[in-house]
VOFI-865721 format. One line per 5 residues: for each residue x, y, z of N, C-alpha, C. Coordinates in nm, 3 decimals. Last residue first. Layout:
X:Y:Z:X:Y:Z:X:Y:Z ~ ...
END
This chain:
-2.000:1.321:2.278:-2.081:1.236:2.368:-2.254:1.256:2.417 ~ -1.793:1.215:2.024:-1.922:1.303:2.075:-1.986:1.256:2.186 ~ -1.474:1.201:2.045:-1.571:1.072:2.040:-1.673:1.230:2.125 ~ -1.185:1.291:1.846:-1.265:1.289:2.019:-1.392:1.234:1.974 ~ -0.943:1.156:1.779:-1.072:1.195:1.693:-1.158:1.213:1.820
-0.627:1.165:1.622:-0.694:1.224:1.737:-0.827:1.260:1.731 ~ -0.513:0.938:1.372:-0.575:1.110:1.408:-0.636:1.058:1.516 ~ -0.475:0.782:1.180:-0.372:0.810:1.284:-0.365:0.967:1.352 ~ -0.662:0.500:1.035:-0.687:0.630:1.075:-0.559:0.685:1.213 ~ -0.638:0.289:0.741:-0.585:0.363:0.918:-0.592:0.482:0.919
-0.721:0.134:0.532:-0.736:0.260:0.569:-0.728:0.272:0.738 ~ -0.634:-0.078:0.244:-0.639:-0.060:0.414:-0.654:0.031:0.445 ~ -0.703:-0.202:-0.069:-0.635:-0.082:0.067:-0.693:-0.109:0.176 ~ -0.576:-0.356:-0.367:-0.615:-0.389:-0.259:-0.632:-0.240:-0.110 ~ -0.627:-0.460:-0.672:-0.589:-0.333:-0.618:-0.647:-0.364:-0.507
-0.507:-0.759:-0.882:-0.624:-0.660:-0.793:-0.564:-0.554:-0.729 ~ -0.344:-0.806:-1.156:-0.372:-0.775:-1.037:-0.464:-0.710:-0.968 ~ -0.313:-0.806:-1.411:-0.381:-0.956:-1.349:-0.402:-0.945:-1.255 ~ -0.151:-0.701:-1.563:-0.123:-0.813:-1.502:-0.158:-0.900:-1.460 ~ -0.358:-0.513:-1.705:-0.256:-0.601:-1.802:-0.178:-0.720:-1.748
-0.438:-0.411:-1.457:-0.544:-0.514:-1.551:-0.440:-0.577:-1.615 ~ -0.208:-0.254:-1.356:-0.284:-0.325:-1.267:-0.370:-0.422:-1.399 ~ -0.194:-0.062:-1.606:-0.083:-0.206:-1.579:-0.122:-0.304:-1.481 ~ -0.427:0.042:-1.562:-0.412:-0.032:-1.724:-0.289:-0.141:-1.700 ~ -0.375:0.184:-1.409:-0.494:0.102:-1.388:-0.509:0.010:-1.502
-0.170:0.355:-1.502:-0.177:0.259:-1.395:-0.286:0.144:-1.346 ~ -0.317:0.542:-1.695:-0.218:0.416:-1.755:-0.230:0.326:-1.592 ~ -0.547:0.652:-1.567:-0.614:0.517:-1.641:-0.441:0.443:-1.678 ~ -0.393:0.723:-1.199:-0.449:0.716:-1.325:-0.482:0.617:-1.453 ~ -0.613:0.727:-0.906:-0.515:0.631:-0.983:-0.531:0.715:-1.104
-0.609:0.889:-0.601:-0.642:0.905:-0.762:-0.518:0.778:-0.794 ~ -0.734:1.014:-0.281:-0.620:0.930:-0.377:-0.694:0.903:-0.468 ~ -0.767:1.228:-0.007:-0.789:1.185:-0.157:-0.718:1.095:-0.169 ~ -0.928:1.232:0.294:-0.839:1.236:0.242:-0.814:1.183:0.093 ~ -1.117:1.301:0.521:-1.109:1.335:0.394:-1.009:1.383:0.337
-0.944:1.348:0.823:-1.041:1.272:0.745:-1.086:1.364:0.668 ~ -0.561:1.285:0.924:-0.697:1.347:0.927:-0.806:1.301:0.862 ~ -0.369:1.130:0.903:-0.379:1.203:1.007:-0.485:1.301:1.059 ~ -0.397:0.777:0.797:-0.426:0.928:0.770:-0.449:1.020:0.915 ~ -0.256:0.548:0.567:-0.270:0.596:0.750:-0.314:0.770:0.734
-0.281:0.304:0.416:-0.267:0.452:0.387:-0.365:0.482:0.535 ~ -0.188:0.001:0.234:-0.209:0.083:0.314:-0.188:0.239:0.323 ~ -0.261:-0.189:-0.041:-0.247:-0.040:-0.060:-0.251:-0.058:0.123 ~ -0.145:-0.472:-0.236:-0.265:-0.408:-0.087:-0.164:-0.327:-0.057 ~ -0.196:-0.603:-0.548:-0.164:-0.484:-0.518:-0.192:-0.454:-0.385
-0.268:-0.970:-0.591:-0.272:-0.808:-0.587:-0.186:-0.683:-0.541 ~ -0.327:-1.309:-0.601:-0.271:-1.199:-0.673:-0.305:-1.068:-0.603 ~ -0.363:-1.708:-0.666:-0.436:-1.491:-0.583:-0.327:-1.422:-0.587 ~ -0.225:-1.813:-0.908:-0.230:-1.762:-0.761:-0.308:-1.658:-0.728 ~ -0.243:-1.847:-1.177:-0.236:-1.971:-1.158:-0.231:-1.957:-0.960
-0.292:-1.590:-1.299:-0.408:-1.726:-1.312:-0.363:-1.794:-1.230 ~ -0.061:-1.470:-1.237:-0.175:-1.392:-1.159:-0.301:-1.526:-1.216 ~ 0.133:-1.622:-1.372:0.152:-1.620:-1.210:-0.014:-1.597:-1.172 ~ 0.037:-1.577:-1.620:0.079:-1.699:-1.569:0.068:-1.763:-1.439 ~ 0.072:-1.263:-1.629:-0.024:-1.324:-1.655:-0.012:-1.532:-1.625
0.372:-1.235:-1.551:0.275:-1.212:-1.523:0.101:-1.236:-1.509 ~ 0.459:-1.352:-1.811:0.483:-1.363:-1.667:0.379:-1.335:-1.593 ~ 0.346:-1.162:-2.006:0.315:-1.345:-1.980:0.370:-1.414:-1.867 ~ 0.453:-0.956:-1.939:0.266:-0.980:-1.945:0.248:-1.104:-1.966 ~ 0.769:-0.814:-1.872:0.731:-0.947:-1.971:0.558:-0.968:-1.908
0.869:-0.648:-1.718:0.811:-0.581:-1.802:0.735:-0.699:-1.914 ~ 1.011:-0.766:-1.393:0.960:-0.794:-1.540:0.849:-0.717:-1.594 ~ 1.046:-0.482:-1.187:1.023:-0.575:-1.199:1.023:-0.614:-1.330 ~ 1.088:-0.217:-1.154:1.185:-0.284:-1.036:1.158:-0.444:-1.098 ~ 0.871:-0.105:-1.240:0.956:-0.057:-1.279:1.116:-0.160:-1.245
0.704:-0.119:-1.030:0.675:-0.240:-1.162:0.790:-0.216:-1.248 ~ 0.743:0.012:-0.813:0.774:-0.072:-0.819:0.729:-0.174:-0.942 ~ 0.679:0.259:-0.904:0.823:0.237:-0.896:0.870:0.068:-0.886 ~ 0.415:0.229:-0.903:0.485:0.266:-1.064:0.595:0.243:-1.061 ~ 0.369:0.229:-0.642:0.350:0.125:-0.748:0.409:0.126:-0.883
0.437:0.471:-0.594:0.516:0.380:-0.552:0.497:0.240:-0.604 ~ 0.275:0.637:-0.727:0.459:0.664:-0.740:0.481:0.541:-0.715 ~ 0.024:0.585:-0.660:0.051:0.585:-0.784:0.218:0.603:-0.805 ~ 0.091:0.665:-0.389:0.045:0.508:-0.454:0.077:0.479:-0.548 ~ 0.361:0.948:-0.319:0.195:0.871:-0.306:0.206:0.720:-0.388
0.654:0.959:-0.162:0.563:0.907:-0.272:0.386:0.891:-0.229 ~ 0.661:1.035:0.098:0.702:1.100:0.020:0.623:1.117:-0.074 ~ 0.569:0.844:0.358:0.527:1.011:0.328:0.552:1.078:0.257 ~ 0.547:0.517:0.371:0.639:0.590:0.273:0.518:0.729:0.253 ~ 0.621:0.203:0.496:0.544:0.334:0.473:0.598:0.469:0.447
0.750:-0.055:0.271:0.709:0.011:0.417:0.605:0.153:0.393 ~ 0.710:-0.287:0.093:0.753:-0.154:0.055:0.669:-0.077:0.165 ~ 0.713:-0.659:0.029:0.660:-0.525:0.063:0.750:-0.354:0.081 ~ 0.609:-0.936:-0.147:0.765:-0.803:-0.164:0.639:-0.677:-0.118 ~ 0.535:-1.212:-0.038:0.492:-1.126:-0.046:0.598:-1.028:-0.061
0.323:-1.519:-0.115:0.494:-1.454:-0.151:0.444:-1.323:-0.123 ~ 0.272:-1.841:0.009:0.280:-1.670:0.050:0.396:-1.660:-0.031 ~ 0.058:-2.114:0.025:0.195:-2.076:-0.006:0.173:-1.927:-0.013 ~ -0.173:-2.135:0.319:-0.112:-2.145:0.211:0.022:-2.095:0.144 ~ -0.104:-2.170:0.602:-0.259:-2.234:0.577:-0.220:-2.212:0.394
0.160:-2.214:0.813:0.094:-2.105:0.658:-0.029:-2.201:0.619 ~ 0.105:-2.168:1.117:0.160:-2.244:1.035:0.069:-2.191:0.909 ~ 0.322:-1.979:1.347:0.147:-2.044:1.364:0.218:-2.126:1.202 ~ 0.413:-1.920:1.715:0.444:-1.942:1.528:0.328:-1.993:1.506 ~ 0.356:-1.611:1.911:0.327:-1.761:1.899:0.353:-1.829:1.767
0.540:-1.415:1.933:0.438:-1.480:2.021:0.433:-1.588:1.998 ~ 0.758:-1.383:1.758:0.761:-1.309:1.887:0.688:-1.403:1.963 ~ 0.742:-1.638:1.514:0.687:-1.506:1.575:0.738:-1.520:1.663 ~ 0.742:-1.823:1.177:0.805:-1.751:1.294:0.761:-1.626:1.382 ~ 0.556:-2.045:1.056:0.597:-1.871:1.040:0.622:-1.869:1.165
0.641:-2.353:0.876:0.550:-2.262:1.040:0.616:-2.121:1.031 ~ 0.412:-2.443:0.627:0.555:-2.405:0.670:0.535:-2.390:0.810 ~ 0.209:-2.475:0.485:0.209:-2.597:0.583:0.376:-2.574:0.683 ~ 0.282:-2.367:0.189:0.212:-2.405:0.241:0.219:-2.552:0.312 ~ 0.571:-2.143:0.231:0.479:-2.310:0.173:0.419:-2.307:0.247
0.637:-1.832:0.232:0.647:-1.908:0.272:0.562:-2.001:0.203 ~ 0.835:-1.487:0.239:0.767:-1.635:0.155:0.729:-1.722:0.247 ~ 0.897:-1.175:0.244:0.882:-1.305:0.346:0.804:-1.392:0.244 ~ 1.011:-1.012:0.030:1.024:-0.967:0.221:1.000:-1.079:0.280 ~ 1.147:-1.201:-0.227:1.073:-1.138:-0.142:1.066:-1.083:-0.018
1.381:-1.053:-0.481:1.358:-1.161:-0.332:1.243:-1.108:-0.266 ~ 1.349:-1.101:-0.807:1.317:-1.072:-0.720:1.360:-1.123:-0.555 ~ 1.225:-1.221:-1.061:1.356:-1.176:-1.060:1.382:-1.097:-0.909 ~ 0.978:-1.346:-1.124:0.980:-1.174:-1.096:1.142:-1.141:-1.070 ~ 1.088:-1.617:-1.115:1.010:-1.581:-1.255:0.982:-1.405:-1.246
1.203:-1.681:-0.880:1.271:-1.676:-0.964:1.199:-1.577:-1.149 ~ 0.977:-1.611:-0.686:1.098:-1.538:-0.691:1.194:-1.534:-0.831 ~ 0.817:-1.785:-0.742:0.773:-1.640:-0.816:0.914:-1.583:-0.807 ~ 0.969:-2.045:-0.716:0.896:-1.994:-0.822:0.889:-1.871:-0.890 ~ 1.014:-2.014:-0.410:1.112:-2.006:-0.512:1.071:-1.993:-0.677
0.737:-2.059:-0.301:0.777:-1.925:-0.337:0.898:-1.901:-0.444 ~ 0.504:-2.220:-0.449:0.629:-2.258:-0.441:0.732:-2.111:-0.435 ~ 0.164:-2.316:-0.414:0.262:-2.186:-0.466:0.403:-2.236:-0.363 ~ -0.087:-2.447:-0.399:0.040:-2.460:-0.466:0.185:-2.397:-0.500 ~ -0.253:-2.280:-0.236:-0.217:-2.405:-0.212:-0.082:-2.427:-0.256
-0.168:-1.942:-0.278:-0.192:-1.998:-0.329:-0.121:-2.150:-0.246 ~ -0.037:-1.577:-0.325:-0.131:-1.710:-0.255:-0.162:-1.796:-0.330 ~ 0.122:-1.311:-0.334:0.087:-1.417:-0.427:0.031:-1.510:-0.295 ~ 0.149:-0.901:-0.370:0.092:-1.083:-0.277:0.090:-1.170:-0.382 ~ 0.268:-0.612:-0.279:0.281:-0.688:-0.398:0.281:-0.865:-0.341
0.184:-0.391:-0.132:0.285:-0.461:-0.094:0.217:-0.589:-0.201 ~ 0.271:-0.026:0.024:0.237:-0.094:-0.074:0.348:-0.260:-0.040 ~ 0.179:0.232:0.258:0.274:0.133:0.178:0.204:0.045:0.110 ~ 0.165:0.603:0.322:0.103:0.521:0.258:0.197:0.373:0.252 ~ 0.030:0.906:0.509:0.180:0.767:0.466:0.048:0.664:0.403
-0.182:1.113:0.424:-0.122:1.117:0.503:0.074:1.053:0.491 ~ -0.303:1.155:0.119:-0.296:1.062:0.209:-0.175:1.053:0.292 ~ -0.401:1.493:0.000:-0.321:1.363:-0.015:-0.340:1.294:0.135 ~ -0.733:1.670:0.046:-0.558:1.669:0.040:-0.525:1.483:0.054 ~ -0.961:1.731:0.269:-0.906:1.690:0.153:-0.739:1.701:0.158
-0.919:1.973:0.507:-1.041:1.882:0.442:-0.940:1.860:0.326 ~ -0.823:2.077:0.839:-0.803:2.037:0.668:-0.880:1.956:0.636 ~ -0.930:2.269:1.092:-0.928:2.161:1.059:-0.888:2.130:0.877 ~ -0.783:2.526:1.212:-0.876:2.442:1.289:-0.941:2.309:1.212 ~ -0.533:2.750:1.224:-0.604:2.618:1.139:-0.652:2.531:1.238
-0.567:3.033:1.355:-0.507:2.925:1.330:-0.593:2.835:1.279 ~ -0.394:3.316:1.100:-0.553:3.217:1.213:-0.492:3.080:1.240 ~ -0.115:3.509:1.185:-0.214:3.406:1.103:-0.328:3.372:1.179 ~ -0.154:3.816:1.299:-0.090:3.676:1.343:-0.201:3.619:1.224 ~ -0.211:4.071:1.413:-0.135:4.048:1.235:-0.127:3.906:1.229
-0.476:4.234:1.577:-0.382:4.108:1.501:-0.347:4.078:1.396 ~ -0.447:4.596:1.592:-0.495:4.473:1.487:-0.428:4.368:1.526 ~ -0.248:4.813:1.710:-0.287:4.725:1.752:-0.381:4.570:1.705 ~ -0.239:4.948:1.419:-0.125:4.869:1.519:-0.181:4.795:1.627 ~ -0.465:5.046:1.390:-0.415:4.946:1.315:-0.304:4.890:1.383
-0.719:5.084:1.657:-0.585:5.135:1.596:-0.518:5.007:1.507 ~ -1.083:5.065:1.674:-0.937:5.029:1.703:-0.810:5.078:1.602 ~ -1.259:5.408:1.792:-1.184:5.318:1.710:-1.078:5.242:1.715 ~ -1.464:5.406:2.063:-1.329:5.433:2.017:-1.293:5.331:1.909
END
């Protein structure tokens, strides 16, 4: 017996796994280090406040236990963010900052320096693209490009 079109499943399939595609959340978070580093410094020369500074030899405050800065820290971070991808949110944030390359360039010789990318993913194989202008303001500053990759998927383990 032939099946009847009305009876057919009309229902979507269901999706059994995504390959590729954008990065789940992502944050970004703009570092300085350094023995010498005087956070009031960068603050003042990026025009800026940071999320947390500290001297080297300070004691950082914790829940658990304070421990003590082994060097000077500046760090302006930018939480995790499902909207923007990397390239948005870095772009937004240089945007937020001195457009002056001798600033910049000053700071990024005279401290460790970079860009650290996190990006949490709810699945595996997941993309991200810089383009050459962004990779051109990353060099023009001085900064490294830094990532972290969290995985925030349900991954059953083969046995």
């Amino acid at each position: 017996m032939k099946g009847n079109k009305d009876s057919e499943q009309t229902s979507e399939p269901e999706v059994l796994l995504t390959i590729g595609g954008e990065i789940d959340e992502t944050s970004i978070t703009l570092r300085f280090f350094g023995d010498e580093l005087e956070p009031s410094e960068i603050t003042e020369k990026l025009e800026c406040q940071p999320t947390n500074a500290y001297k080297n030899g300070e004691i950082i405050p914790s829940k658990f236990k304070p421990r003590v800065a082994r060097k000077g820290t500046w760090l302006l971070q930018h939480g995790r963010n499902s909207v923007l991808n990397l390239e948005h949110q870095i772009s937004d944030l240089f945007e937020q900052l001195p457009k002056d390359l001798e600033v910049w360039q000053d700071l990024t010789k005279r401290f460790e320096s970079d860009i650290y990318c996190g990006a949490w993913l709810k699945g595996w194989n997941r993309d991200v693209y810089f383009s050459p202008r962004l990779l051109k303001q990353l060099s023009d500053r001085g900064l490294h490009l830094g990532m972290a990759i969290y995985c925030d998927c349900d991954i059953e383990e083969e046995e």
